[in-house]
C-alpha positions as CSV (number, residue, x, y, z in Angstrom):
1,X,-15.4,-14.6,5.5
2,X,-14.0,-16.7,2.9
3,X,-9.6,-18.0,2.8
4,X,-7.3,-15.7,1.4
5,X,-4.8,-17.2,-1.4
6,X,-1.4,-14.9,-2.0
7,X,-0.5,-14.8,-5.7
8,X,2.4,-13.4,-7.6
9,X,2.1,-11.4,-10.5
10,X,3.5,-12.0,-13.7
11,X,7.1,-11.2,-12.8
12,X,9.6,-9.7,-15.0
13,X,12.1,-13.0,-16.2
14,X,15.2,-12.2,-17.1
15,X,18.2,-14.3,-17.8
16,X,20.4,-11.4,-18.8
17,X,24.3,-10.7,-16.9
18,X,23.8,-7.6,-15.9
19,X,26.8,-5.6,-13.8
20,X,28.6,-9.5,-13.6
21,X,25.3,-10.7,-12.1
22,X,23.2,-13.6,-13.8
23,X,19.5,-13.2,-13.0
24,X,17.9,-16.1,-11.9
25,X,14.0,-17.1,-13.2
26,X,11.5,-19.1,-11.5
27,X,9.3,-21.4,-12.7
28,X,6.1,-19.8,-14.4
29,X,2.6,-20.5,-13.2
30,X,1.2,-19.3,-9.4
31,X,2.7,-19.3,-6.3
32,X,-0.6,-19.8,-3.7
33,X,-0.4,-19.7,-0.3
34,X,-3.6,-20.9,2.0
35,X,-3.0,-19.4,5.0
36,X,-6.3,-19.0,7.9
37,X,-8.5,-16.1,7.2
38,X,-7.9,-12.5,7.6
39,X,-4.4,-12.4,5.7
40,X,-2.0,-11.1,7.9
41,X,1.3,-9.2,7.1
42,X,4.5,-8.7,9.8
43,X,6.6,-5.8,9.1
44,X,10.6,-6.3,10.2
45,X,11.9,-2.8,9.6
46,X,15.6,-1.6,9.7
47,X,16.9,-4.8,11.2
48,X,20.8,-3.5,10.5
49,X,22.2,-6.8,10.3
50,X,26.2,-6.8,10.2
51,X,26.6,-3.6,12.1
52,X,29.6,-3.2,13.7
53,X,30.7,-6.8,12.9
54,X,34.6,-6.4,13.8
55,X,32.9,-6.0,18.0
56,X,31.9,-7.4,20.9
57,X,28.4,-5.6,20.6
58,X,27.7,-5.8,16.7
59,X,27.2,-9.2,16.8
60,X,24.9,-9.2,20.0
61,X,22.9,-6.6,18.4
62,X,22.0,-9.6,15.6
63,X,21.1,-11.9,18.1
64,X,19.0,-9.8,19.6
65,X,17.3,-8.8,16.4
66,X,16.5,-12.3,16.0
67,X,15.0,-12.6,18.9
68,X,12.6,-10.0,18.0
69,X,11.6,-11.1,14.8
70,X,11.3,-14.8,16.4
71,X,8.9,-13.2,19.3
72,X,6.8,-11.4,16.8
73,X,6.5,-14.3,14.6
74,X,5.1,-16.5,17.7
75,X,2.7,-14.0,19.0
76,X,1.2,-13.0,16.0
77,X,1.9,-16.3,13.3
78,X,1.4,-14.1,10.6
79,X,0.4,-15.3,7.1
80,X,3.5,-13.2,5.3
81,X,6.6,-11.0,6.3
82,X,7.5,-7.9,4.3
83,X,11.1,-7.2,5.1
84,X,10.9,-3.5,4.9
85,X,14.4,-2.1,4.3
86,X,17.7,-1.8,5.9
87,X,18.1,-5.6,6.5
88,X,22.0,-4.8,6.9
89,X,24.4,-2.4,7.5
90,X,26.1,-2.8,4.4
91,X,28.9,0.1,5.2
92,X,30.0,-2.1,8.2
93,X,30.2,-5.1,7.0
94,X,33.9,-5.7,5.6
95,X,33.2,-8.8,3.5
96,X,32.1,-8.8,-0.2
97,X,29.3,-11.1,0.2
98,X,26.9,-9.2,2.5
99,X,24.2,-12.1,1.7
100,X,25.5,-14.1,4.4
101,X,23.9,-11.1,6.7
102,X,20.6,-11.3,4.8
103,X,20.9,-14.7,4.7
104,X,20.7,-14.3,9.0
105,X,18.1,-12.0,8.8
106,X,15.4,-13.7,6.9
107,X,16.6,-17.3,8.9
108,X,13.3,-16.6,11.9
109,X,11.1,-16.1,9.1
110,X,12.3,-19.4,7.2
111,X,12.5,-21.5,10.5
112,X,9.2,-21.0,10.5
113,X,7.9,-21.6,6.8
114,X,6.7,-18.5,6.6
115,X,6.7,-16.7,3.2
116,X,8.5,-13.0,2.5
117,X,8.9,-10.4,0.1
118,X,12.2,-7.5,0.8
119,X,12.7,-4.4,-0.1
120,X,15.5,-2.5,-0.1
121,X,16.7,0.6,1.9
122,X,19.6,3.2,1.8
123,X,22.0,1.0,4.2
124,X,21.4,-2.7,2.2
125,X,24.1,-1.8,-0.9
126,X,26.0,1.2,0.9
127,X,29.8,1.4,0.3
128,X,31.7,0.5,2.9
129,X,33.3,3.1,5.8
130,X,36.7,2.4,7.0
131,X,36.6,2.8,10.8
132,X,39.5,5.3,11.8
133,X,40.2,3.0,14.9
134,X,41.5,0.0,12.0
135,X,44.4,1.9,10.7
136,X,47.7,1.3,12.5
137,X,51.0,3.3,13.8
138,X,52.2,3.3,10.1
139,X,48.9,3.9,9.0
140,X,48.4,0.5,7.5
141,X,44.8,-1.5,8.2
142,X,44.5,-4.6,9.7
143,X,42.9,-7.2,7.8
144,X,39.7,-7.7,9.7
145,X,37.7,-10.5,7.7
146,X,35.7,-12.8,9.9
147,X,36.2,-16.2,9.4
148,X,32.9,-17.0,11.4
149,X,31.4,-14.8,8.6
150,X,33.2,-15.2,5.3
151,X,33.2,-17.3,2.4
152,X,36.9,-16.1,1.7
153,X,39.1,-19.2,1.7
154,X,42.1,-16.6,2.7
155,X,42.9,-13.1,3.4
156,X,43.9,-12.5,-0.1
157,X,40.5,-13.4,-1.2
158,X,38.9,-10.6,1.0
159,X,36.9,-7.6,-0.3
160,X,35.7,-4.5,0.5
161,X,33.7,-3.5,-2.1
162,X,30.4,-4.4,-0.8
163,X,27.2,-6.7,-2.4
164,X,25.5,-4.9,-5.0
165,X,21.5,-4.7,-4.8
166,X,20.7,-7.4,-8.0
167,X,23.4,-9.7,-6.4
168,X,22.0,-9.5,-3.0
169,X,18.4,-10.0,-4.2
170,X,19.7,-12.6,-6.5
171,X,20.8,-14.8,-3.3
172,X,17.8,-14.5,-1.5
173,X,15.5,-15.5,-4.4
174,X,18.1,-18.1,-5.3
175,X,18.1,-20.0,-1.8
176,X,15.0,-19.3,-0.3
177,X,12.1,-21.0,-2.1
178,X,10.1,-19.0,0.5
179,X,10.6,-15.8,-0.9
180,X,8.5,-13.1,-3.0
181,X,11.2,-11.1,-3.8
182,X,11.8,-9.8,-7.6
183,X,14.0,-8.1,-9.7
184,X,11.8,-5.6,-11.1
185,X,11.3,-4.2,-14.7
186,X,15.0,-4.4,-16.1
187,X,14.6,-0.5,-17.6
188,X,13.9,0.7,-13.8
189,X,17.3,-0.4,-12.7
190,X,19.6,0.4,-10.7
191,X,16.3,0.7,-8.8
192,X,15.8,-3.2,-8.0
193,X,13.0,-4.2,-5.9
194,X,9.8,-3.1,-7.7
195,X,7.0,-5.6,-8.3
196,X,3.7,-6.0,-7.2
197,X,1.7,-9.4,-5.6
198,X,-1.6,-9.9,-5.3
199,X,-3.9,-11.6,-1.5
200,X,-6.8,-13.9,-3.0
201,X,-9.8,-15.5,-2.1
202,X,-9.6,-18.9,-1.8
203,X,-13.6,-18.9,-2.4
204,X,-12.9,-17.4,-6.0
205,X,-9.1,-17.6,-6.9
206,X,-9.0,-15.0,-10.2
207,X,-10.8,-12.2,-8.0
208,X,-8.1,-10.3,-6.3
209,X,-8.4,-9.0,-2.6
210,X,-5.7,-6.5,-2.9
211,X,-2.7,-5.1,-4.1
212,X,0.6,-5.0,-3.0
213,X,3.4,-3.0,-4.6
214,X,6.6,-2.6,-3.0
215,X,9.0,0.0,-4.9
216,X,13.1,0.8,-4.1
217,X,13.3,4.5,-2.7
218,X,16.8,4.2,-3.5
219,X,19.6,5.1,-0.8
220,X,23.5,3.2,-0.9
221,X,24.5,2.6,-4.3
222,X,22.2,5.8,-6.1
223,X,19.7,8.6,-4.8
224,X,17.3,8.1,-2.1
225,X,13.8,8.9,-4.7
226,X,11.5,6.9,-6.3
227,X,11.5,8.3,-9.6
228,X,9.6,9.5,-12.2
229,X,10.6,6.2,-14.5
230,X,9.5,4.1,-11.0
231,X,6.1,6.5,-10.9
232,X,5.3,5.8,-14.8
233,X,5.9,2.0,-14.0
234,X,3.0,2.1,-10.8
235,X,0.8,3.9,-13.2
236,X,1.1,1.5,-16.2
237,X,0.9,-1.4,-13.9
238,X,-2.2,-0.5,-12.0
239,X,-4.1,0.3,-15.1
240,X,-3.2,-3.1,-16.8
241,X,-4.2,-5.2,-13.5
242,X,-6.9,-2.8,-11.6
243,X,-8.1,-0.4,-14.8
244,X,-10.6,0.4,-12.2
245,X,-9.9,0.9,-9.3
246,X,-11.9,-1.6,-7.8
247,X,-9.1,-3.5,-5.9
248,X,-7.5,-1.6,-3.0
249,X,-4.0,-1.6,-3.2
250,X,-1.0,-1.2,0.0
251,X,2.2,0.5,-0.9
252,X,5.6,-0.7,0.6
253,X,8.7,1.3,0.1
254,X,11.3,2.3,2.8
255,X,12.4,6.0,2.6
256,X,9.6,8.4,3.6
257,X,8.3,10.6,0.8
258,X,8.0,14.3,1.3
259,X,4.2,14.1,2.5
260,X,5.3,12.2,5.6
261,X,6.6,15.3,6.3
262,X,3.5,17.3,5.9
263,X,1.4,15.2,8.0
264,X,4.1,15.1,11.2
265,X,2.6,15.4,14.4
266,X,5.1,18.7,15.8
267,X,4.8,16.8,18.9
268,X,3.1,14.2,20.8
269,X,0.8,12.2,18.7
270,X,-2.9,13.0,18.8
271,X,-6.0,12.4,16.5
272,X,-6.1,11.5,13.8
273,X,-3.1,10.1,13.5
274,X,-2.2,6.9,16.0
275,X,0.9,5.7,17.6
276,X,3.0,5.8,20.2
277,X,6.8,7.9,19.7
278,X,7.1,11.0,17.5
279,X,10.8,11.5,18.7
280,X,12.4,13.1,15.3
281,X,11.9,14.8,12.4
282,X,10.8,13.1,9.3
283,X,13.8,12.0,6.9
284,X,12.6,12.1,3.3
285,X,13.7,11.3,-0.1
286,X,15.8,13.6,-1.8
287,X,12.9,14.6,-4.0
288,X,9.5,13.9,-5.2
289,X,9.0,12.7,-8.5
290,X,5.2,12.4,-9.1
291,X,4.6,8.6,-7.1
292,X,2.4,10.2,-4.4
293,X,0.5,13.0,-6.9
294,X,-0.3,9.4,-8.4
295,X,-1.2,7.3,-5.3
296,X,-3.3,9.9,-4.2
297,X,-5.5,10.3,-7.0
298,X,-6.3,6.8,-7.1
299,X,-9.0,5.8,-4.9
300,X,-8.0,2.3,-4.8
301,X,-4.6,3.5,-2.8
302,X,-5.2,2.7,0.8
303,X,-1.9,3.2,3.1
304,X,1.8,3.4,2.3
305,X,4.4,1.6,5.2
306,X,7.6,2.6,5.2
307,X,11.0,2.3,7.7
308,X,14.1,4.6,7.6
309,X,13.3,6.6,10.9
310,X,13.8,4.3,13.9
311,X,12.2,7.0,16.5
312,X,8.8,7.6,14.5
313,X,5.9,5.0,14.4
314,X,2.5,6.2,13.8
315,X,0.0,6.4,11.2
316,X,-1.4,9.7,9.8
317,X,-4.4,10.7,7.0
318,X,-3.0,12.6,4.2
319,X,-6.1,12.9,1.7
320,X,-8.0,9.8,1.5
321,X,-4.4,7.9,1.7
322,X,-2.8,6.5,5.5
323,X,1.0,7.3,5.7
324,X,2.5,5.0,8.5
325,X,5.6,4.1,9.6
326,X,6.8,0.4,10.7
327,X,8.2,0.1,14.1
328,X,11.9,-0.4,14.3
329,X,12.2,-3.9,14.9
330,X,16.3,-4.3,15.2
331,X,18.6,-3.9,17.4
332,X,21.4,-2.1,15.3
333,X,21.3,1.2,14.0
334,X,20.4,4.0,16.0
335,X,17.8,5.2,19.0
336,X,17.0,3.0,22.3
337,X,13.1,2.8,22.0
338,X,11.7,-0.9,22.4
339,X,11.7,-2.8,19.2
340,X,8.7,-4.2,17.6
341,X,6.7,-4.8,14.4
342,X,4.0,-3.2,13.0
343,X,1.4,-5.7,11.9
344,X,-1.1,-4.9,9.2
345,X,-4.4,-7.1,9.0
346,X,-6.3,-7.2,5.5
347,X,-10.1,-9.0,5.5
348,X,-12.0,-9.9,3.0
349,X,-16.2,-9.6,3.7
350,X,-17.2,-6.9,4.3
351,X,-13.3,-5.6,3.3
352,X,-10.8,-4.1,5.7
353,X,-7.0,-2.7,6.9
354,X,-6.3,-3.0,10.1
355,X,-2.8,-2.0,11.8
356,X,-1.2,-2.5,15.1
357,X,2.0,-2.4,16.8
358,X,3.5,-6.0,18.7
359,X,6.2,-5.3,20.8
360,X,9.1,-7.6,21.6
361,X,7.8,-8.0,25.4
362,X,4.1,-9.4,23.9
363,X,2.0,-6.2,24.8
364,X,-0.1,-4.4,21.8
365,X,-1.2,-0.8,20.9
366,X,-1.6,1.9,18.3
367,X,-4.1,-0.1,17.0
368,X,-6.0,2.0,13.8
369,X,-8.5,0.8,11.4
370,X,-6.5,2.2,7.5
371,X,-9.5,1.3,5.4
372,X,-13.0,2.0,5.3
373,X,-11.2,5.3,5.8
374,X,-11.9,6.0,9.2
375,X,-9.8,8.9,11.8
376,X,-10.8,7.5,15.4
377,X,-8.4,6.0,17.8
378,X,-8.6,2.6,17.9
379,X,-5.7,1.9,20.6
380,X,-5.7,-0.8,23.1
């Protein structure tokens, strides 16, 4: 079973000002990581950083989140983080520079000099909701800019009109030399965080193990889709870097696509699919726009992850493709189930995807093997 090397694809450079924000670029040349064979990926889904800053509770939910993601990271020492959408609560956070949130989010992952790629979800860039309870007698706001929080040198300098995706990805890339993260193909904006890395084998470094694309299902600042411009991109991509097929490739995104929906358990979860809380309906994209007609004629698609519903966490079939969900590793936003991550496993000889769910108390299940395709129960 030979290493695995992590490698970025050529990424899109850009030194452009775009919507007042100057893109940074990185060096040029590879970005290799030698972490212990099998390659192993953490998932930190809707973390909701920020929520609720201006209470007692918000702020505790953060800590707690941390916690989490800390736990995770010691049980399982993976080999890379995916943070996979919904890394703040954008419409609570009443300071213009959101990035201080992200920057608390990704901190348990950087402690530990562990790499990351984000992604962004429908909350990360949301405008931001007055709360009734703020407006006074006269019906005049308080000022409620944290000082803890803020970069504002006074209340005049405070802002409400929230972090905009390219700026917030711009800060992470910026000031964590740990961090994946890109831009994206310039035309696909204001759809931001689309690119694509690549795990290698140490044993032969210009032979790819696999694929990983992560695209922007919108949500916040435009409509929650992956469109069709998005869909031509992952076509044109993975016939310039896998013309055929041979390479499997895992699909990050954070907003389920319609097909989630057709593959819902109604009610508990039972073969094939694994897991262990079906307790909503599926929340899709507004539309579908051709990505999964593509993903599912290629056989070199394995699995899509994605976040969004906080009360859902298995893995079904659809075709010769896995749909799973994350677990909900945060402690803001909604629901009261146990917080986790899901972990996903890729080997090299003889090749394989394996996914399971580690829970903030240490214990393990809804484990699945995703590819060979195989529908048995794997659980522990």
């Amino acid at each position: 079973m030979g290493r695995l090397l992590f490698l970025l694809i050529s990424p899109y450079l850009y030194s452009l000002l775009i919507s007042a924000v100057a893109l940074p670029t990185k060096p040029e040349g590879y970005h290799k990581l030698r972490p212990s064979a099998p390659f192993k990926i953490a998932l930190f889904a809707d973390l909701h950083f920020g929520e609720a800053e201006s209470t007692d509770w918000g702020p505790l939910q953060d800590v707690n989140s941390t916690r989490v993601m800390s736990s995770v990271l010691d049980d399982e020492n993976p080999d890379f983080v995916i943070y996979l959408g919904d890394v703040i609560t954008a419409n609570n956070i009443a300071i213009r520079n959101a990035s201080l949130y992200w920057d608390q989010a990704v901190s348990p992952t950087r402690a530990k000099g562990i790499p990351w790629a984000s992604v962004f979800g429908n909350h990360d860039d949301a405008a931001f909701e007055w709360p009734i309870e703020w407006f006074s007698a006269p019906g005049i706001p308080k000022i409620h800019c944290p000082v803890a929080n803020s970069s504002c040198s006074g209340e005049e300098d405070c802002s409400f009109k929230g972090t905009q995706r390219l700026e917030l990805m711009k800060n992470e890339i910026e000031l964590n030399a740990l961090s994946y993260s890109q831009f994206g193909p310039k035309e696909l904006w204001p759809s931001v965080s689309n690119y694509v890395l690549q795990v290698l084998s140490s044993e032969n470094p210009k032979s790819p193990v696999a694929f990983l694309y992560f695209l922007d299902s919108g949500g916040g600042s435009y409509p929650e889709v992956i469109s069709s411009s998005q869909a031509e991109w992952f076509q044109k991509k993975a016939l310039e870097i896998n013309p055929d097929s041979r390479v499997p490739e895992i699909i990050f995104w954070h907003i389920p696509s319609r097909a989630y929906k057709k593959v819902a358990p109604l009610f508990g979860i039972h073969k094939p699919c694994v897991g262990s809380i079906n307790k909503e309906k599926v929340a899709t994209q507004e539309a579908e726009m051709g990505i999964m007609k593509l993903l599912v004629e290629r056989v070199s698609a394995k699995a899509v992850f994605v976040g969004h519903n906080h009360g859902l966490d298995w893995c079904c079939p659809y075709e010769k493709l896995w749909l799973c969900f994350a677990r909900h590793t945060g402690y803001g936003g909604y629901g009261n189930w146990d917080r986790g991550a899901r972990i996903v496993e890729i080997t090299q000889q003889p090749f394989s995807i394996k996914s399971w769910i580690r829970m903030e108390d240490g214990s393990v299940h809804s484990e699945v093997v995703l590819s060979p395709f195989i529908n048995r129960d794997k659980s522990t």
